[in-house]
GULUMTOR-154783 format. One record per residue (C-alpha): residue in three letters; chain; x, y, z. Coordinates in steps of 0.25 Angstrom, whole numbers. Example, Ala and Ser with C-alpha at 12.3 -4.5 7.8 and 13.67 -1.06 7.14 Angstrom:
<pt aa="Ala" ch="A" u="49" v="-18" w="31"/>
<pt aa="Ser" ch="A" u="55" v="-4" w="29"/>
***
This chain:
<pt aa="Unk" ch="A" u="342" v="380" w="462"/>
<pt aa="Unk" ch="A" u="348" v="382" w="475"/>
<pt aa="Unk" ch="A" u="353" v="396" w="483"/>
<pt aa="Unk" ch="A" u="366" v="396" w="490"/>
<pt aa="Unk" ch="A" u="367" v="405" w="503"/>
<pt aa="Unk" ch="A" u="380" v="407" w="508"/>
<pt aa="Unk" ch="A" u="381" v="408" w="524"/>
<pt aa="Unk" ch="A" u="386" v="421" w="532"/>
<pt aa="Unk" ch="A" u="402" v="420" w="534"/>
<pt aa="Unk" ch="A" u="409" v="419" w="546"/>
<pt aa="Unk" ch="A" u="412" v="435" w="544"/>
<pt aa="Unk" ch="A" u="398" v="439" w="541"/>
<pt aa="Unk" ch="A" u="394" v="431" w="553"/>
<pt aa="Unk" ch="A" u="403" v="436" w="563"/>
<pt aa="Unk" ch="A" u="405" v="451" w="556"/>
<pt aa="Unk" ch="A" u="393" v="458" w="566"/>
<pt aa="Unk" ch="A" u="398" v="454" w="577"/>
<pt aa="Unk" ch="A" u="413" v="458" w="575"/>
<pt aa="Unk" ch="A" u="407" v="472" w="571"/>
<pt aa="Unk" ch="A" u="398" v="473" w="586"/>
<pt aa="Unk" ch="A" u="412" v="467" w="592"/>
<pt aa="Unk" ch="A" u="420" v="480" w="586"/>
<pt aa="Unk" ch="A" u="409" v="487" w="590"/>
<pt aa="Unk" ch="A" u="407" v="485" w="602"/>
<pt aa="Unk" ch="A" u="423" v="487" w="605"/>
<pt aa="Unk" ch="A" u="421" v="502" w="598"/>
<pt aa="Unk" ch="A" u="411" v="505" w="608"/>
<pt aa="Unk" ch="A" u="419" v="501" w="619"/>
<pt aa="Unk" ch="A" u="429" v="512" w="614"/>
<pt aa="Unk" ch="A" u="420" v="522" w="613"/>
<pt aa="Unk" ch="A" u="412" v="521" w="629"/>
<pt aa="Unk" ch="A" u="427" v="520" w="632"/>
<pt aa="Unk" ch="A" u="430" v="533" w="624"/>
<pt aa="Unk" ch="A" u="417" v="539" w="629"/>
<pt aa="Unk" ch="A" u="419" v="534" w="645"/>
<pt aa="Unk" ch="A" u="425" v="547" w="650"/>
<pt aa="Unk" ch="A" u="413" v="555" w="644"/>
<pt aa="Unk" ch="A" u="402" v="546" w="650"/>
<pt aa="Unk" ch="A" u="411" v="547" w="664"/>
<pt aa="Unk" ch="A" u="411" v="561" w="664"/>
<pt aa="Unk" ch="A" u="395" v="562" w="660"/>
<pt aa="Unk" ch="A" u="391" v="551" w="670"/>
<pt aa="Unk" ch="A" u="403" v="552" w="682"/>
<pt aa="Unk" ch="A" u="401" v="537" w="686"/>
<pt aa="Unk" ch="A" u="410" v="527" w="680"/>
<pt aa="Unk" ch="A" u="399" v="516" w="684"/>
<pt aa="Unk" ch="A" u="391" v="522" w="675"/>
<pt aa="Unk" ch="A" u="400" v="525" w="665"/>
<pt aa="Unk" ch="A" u="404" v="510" w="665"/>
<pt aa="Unk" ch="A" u="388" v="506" w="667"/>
<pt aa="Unk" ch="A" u="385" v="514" w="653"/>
<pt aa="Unk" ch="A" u="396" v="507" w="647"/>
<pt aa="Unk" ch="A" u="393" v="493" w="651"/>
<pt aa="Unk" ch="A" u="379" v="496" w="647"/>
<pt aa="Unk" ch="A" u="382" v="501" w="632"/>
<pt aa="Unk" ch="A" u="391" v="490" w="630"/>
<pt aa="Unk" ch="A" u="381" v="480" w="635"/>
<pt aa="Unk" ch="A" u="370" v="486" w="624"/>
<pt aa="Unk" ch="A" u="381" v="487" w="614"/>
<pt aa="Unk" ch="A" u="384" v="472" w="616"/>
<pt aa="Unk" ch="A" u="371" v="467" w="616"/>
<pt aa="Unk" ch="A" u="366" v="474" w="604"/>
<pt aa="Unk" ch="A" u="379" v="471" w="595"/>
<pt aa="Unk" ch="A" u="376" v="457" w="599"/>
<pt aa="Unk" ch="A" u="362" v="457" w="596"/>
<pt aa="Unk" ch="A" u="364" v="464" w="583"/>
<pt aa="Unk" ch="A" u="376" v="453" w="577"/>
<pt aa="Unk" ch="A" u="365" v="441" w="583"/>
<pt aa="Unk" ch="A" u="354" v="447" w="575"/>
<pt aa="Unk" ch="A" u="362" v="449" w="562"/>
<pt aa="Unk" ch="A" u="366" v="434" w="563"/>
<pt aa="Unk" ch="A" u="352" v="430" w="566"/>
<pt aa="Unk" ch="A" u="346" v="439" w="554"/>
<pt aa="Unk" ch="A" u="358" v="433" w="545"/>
<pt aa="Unk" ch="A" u="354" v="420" w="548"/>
<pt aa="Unk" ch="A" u="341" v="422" w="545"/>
<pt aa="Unk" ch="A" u="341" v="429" w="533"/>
<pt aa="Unk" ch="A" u="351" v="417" w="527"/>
<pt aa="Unk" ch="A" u="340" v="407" w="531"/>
<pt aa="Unk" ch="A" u="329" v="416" w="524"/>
<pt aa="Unk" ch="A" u="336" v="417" w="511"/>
<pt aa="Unk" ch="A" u="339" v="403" w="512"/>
<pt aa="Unk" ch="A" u="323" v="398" w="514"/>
<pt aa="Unk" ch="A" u="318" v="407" w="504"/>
<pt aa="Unk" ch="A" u="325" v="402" w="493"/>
<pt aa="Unk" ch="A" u="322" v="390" w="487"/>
<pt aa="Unk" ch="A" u="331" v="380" w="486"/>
<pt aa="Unk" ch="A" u="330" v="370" w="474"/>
<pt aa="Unk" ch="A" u="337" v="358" w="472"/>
<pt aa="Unk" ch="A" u="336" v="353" w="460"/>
<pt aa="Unk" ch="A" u="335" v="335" w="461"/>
<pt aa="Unk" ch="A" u="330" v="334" w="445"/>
<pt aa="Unk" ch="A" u="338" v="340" w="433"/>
<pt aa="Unk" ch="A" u="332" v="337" w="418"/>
<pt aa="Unk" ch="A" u="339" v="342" w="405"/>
<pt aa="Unk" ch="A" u="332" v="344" w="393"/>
<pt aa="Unk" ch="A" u="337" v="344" w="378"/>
<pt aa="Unk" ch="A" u="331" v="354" w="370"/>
<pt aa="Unk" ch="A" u="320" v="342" w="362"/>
<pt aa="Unk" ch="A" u="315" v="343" w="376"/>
<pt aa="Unk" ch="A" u="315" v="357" w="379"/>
<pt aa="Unk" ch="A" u="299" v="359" w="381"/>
<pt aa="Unk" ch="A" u="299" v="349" w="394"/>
<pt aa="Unk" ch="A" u="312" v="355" w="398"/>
<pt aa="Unk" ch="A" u="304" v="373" w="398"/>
<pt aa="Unk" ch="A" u="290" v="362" w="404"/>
<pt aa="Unk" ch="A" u="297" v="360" w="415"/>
<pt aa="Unk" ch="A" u="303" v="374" w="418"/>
<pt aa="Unk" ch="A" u="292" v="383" w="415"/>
<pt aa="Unk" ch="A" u="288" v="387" w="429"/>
<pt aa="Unk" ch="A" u="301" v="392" w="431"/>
<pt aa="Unk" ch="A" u="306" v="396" w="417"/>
<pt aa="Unk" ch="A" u="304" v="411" w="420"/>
<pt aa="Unk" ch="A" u="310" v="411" w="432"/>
<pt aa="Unk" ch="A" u="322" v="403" w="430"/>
<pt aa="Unk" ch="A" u="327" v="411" w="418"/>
<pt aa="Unk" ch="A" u="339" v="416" w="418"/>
<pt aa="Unk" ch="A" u="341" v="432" w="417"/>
<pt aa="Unk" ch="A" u="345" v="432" w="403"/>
<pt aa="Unk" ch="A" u="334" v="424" w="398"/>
<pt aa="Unk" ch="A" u="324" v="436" w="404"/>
<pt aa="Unk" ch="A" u="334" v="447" w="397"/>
<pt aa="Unk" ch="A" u="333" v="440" w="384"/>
<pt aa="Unk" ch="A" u="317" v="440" w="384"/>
<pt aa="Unk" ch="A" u="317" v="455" w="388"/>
<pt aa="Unk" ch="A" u="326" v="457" w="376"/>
<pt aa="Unk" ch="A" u="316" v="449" w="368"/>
<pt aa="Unk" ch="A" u="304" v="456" w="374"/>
<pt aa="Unk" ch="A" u="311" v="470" w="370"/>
<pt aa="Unk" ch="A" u="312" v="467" w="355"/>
<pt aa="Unk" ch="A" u="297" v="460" w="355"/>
<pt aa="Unk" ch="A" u="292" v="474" w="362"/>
<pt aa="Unk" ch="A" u="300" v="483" w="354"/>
<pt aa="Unk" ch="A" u="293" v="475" w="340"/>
<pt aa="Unk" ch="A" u="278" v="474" w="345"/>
<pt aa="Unk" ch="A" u="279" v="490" w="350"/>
<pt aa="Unk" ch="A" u="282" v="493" w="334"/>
<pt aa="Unk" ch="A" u="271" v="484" w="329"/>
<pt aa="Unk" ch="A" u="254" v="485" w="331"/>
<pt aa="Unk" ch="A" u="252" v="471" w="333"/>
<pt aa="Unk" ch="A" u="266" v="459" w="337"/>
<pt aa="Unk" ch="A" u="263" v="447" w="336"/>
<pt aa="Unk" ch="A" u="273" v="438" w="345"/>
<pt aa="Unk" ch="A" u="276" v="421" w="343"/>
<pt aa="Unk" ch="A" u="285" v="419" w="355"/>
<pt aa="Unk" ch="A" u="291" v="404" w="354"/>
<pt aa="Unk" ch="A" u="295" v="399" w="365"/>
<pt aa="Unk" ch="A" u="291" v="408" w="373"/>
<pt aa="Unk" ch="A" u="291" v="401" w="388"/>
<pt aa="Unk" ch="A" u="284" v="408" w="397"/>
<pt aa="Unk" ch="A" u="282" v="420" w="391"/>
<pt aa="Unk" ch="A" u="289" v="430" w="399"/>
<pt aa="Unk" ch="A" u="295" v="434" w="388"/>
<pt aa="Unk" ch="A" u="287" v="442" w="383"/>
<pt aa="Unk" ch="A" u="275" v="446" w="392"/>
<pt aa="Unk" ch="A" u="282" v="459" w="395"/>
<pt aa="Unk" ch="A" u="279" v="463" w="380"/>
<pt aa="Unk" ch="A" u="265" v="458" w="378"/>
<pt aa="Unk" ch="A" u="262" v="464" w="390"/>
<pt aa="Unk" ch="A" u="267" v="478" w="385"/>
<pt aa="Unk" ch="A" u="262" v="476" w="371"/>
<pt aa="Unk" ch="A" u="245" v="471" w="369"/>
<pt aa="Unk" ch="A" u="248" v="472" w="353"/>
<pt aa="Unk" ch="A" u="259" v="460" w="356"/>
<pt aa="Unk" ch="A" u="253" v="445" w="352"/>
<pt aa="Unk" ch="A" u="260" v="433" w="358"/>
<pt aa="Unk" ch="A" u="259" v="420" w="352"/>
<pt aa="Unk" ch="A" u="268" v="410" w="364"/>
<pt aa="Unk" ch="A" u="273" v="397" w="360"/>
<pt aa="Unk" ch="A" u="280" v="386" w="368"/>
<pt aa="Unk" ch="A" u="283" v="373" w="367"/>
<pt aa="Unk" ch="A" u="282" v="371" w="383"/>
<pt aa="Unk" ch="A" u="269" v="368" w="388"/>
<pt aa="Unk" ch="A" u="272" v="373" w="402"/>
<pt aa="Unk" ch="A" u="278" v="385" w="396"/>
<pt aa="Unk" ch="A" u="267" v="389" w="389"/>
<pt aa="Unk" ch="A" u="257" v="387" w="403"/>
<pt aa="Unk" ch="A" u="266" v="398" w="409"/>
<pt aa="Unk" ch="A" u="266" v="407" w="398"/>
<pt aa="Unk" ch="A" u="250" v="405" w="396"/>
<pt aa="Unk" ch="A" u="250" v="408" w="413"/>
<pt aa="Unk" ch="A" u="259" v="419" w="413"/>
<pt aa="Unk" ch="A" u="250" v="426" w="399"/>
<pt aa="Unk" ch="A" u="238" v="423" w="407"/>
<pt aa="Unk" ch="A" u="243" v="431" w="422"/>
<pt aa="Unk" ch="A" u="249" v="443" w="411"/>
<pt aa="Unk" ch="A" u="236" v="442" w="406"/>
<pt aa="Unk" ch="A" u="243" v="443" w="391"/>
<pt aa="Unk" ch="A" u="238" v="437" w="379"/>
<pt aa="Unk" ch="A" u="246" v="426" w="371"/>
<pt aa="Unk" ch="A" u="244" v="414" w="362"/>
<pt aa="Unk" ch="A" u="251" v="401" w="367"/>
<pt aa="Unk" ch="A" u="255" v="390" w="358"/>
<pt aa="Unk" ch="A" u="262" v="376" w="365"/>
<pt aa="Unk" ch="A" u="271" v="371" w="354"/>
<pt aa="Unk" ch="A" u="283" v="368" w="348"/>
<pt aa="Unk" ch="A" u="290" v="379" w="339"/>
<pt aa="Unk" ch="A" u="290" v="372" w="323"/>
<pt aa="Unk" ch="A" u="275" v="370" w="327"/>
<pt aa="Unk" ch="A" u="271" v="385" w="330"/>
<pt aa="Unk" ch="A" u="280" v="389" w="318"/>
<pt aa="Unk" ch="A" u="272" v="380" w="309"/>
<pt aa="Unk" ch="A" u="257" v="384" w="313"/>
<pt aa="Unk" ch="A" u="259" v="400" w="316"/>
<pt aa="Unk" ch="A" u="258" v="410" w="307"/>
<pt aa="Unk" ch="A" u="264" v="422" w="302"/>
<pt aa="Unk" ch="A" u="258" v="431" w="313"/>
<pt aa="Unk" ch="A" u="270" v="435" w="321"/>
<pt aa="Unk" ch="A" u="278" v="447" w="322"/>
<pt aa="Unk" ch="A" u="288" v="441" w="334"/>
<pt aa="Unk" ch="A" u="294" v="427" w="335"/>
<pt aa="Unk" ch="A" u="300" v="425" w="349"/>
<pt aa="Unk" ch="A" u="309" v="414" w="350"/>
<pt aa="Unk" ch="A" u="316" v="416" w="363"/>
<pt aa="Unk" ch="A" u="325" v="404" w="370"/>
<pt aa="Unk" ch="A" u="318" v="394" w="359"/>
<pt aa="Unk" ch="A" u="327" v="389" w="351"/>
<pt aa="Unk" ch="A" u="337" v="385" w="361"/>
<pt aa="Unk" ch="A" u="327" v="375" w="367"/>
<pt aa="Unk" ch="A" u="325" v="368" w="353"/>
<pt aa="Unk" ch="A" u="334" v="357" w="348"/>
<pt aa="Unk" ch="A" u="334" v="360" w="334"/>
<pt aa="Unk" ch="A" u="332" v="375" w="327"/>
<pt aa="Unk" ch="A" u="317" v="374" w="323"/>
<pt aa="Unk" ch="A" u="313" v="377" w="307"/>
<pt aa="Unk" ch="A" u="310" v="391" w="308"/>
<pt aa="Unk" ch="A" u="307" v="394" w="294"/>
<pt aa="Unk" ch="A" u="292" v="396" w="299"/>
<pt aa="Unk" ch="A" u="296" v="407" w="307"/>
<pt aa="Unk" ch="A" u="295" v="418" w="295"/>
<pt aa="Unk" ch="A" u="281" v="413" w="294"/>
<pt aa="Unk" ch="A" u="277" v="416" w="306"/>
<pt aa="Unk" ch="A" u="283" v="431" w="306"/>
<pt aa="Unk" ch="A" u="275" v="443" w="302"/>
<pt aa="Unk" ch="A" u="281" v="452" w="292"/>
<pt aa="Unk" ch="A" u="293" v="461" w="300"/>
<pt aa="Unk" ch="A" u="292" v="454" w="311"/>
<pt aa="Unk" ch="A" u="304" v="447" w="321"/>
<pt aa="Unk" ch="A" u="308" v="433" w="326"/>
<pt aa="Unk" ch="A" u="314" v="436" w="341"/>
<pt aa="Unk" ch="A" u="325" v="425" w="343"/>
<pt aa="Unk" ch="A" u="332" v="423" w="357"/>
<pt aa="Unk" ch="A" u="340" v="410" w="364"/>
<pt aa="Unk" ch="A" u="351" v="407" w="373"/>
<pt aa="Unk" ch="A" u="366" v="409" w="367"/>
<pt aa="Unk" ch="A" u="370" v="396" w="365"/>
<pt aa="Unk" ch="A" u="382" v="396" w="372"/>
<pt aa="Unk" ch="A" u="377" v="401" w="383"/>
<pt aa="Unk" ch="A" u="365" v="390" w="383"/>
<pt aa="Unk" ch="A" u="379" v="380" w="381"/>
<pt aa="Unk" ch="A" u="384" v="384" w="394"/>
<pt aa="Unk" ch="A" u="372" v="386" w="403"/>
<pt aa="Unk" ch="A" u="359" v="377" w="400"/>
<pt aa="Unk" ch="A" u="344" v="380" w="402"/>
<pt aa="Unk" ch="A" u="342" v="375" w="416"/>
<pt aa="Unk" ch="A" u="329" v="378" w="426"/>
<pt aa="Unk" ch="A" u="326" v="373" w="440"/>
<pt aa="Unk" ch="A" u="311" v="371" w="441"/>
<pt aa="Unk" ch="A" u="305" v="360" w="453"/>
<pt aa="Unk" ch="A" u="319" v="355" w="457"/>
<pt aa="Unk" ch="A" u="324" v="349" w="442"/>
<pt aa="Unk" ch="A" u="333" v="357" w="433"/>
<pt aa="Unk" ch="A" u="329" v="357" w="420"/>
<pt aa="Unk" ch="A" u="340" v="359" w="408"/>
<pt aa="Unk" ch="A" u="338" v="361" w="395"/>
<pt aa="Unk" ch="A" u="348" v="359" w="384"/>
<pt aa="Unk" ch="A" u="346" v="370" w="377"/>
<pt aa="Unk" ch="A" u="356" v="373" w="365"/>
<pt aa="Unk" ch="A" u="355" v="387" w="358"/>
<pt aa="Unk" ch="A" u="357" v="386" w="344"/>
<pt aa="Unk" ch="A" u="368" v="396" w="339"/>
<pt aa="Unk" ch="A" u="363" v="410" w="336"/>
<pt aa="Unk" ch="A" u="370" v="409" w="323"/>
<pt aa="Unk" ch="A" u="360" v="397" w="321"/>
<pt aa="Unk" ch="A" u="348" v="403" w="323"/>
<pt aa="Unk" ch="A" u="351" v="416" w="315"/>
<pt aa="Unk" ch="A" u="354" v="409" w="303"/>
<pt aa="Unk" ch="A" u="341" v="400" w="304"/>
<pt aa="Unk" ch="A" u="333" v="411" w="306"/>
<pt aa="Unk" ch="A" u="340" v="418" w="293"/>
<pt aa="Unk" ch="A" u="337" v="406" w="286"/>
<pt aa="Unk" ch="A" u="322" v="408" w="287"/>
<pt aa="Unk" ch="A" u="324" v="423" w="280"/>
<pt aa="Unk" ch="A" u="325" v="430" w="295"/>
<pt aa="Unk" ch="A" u="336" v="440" w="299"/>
<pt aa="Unk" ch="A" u="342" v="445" w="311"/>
<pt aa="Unk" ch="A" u="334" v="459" w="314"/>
<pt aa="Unk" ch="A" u="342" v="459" w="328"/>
<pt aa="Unk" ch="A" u="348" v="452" w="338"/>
<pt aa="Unk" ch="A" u="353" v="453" w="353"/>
<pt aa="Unk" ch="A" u="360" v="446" w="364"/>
<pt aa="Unk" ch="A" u="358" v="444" w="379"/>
<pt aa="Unk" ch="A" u="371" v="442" w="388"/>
<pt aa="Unk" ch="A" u="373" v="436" w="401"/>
<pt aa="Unk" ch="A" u="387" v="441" w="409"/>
<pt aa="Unk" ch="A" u="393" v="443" w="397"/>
<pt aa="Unk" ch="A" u="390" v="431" w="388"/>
<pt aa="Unk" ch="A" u="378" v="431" w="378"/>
<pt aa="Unk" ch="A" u="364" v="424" w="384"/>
<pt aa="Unk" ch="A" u="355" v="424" w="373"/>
<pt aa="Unk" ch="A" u="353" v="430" w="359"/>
<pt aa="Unk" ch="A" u="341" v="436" w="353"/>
<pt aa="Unk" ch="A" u="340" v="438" w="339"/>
<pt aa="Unk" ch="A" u="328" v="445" w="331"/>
<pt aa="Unk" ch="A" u="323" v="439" w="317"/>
<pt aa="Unk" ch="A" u="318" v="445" w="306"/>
<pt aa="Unk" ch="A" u="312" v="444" w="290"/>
***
C-alpha cells in the first residue's frame, strides 16, 4: 500500500514572500506618513533618515528570515511525513477460491484486525450489541462463535459480562494462535476448537444459547447441512447471522496486504434470500434483522434466528 504526498505549488511556495513584499511597501507608507512627527521630535533630518534606514534594515531582514524559515520547516515537515510512513510495494499477488479459503485468513492473520475495513468493525459492534443485550436477561449465556477469527468480536462483551461462556472455533490454524494470544493478554477464559464447520456441528451438543456466524458463509463454496444446527441450541435461544451483501462483495473482493503479497479471496455471498429460506427449512424464523451501509449502498446484513 503506498502514500502519495503531493508537493507544495508554486503559490504556496512563493505566497510568504509576496505578503513580506506588500508588507514591507506598507511600512514604507507609514515612516513616510510619520516623517514629519519624528522631524519635529528629533529636529535632525540625519537622524530622522538614520531611524528610517535602521527600521527598514530590521524589517527586511526579519521578513526575509521569517519566509526562509517557513520554506525550510515546510520542506522538512514534507520530508518527515514522507520517512515515517511506510511504503509497501507489493511484488507478489495470490488469489484464493473459496475451497481454499483457510490458507488464504493463514496468511492474513497478523494483520486481519488491522486492515479491516470500517464497516466490518460496525457490523461486529452491532453483533456485540444484541449478544450483550441477550446474556444481561439471562443467568448463565452460553456463546458458539463460528468463525470467529481473532476474536475481537466479542471481547468487548465477555469482558463486561463473567456469566458469558465462549466456545471459539475456526478453521484457520493461525487464526486460532491470535485468538488464543489475545484471550491470554485479556486474560479472559474461552474454549478453542481448530476445525472445520460440519465437524463441530456433528460432535457438539445442545448447550448453547448463541450461535455466532459472522462473515462465514461467504468464505465457504457450498451452504453447509445446517440441519444440526437446532441440535445444538438450547431452548429459546438465537442463531446471530451476519456477511457481506453480495453485490457489494461482486463489486469489491476481500483483499489484504501482508509482507509485500496481496492476498485475494474469491469470496461470493450467497443471496440473503438464500440463507433465510435455508434456515426456514430446518424450522427456524426470522426474530430480527438489520443492515449496515456504507455511503449510501448496503454493506452487510445481519439477521437473527430463532425456534
Amino acid at each position: 500500500m503506498s502514500t502519495k504526498f503531493e508537493s507544495p505549488t508554486l503559490f504556496k511556495k512563493i505566497s510568504p514572500g509576496i505578503v513580506a513584499f506588500f508588507s514591507f511597501l506598507g511600512s514604507i507608507y507609514i515612516l513616510i506618513d510619520w516623517y514629519p512627527i519624528l522631524f519635529k521630535y528629533f529636529g535632525d533630518s540625519g537622524l530622522v533618515v538614520g531611524i528610517y534606514l535602521l527600521a527598514i534594515t530590521l524589517f527586511v531582514f526579519f521578513s526575509y528570515s521569517s519566509f526562509t524559515y517557513q520554506l525550510k520547516i515546510s520542506k522538512r515537515n514534507n520530508n518527515d511525513v514522507t520517512n515515517s510512513i511506510p511504503i509497501t510495494n507489493i511484488v507478489k499477488k495470490n488469489c484464493y477460491d473459496r475451497i481454499d479459503c483457510v490458507n488464504f485468513y493463514d496468511a492474513i492473520a497478523e494483520v486481519y484486525d488491522i486492515d479491516n475495513s470500517k464497516e466490518i468493525w460496525v457490523t461486529h459492534r452491532a453483533i456485540a450489541k444484541i449478544v450483550y443485550s441477550y446474556a444481561s436477561k439471562q443467568r448463565k449465556t452460553s456463546i458458539l462463535d463460528i468463525g470467529g477469527g481473532t476474536g475481537t468480536l466479542l471481547f468487548d462483551v465477555l469482558s463486561l459480562n463473567e456469566k458469558l461462556n465462549w466456545t471459539y472455533v475456526d478453521n484457520s490454524k493461525k487464526m486460532c494462535e491470535i485468538f488464543k494470544k489475545n484471550v491470554d493478554e485479556q486474560k479472559l477464559e474461552a474454549k478453542i476448537i481448530n476445525d472445520t464447520f460440519d465437524t463441530v456441528l456433528s460432535q457438539l451438543k445442545r448447550d448453547y444459547d448463541i450461535i455466532v456466524l459472522s462473515f462465514l458463509f461467504s468464505s465457504l463454496p457450498v451452504l453447509p447441512d445446517l440441519s444440526r444446527i437446532p441440535n445444538l441450541l438450547k431452548e429459546g435461544g438465537i442463531i446471530i447471522f451476519a456477511d457481506a451483501d453480495r453485490e457489494y462483495a461482486k463489486r469489491l473482493p476481500y483483499t489484504v496486504v501482508n509482507n509485500d503479497t496481496e492476498h485475494t479471496l474469491l469470496t461470493k455471498p450467497w443471496k440473503l434470500s438464500e440463507i433465510i429460506n435455508a434456515f426456514m427449512k430446518i424450522g427456524l424464523k426470522v426474530a430480527g434483522q438489520n443492515l449496515i451501509t456504507k455511503n449510501s449502498e448496503t454493506y452487510s446484513h445481519i439477521v437473527i434466528f430463532q425456534e
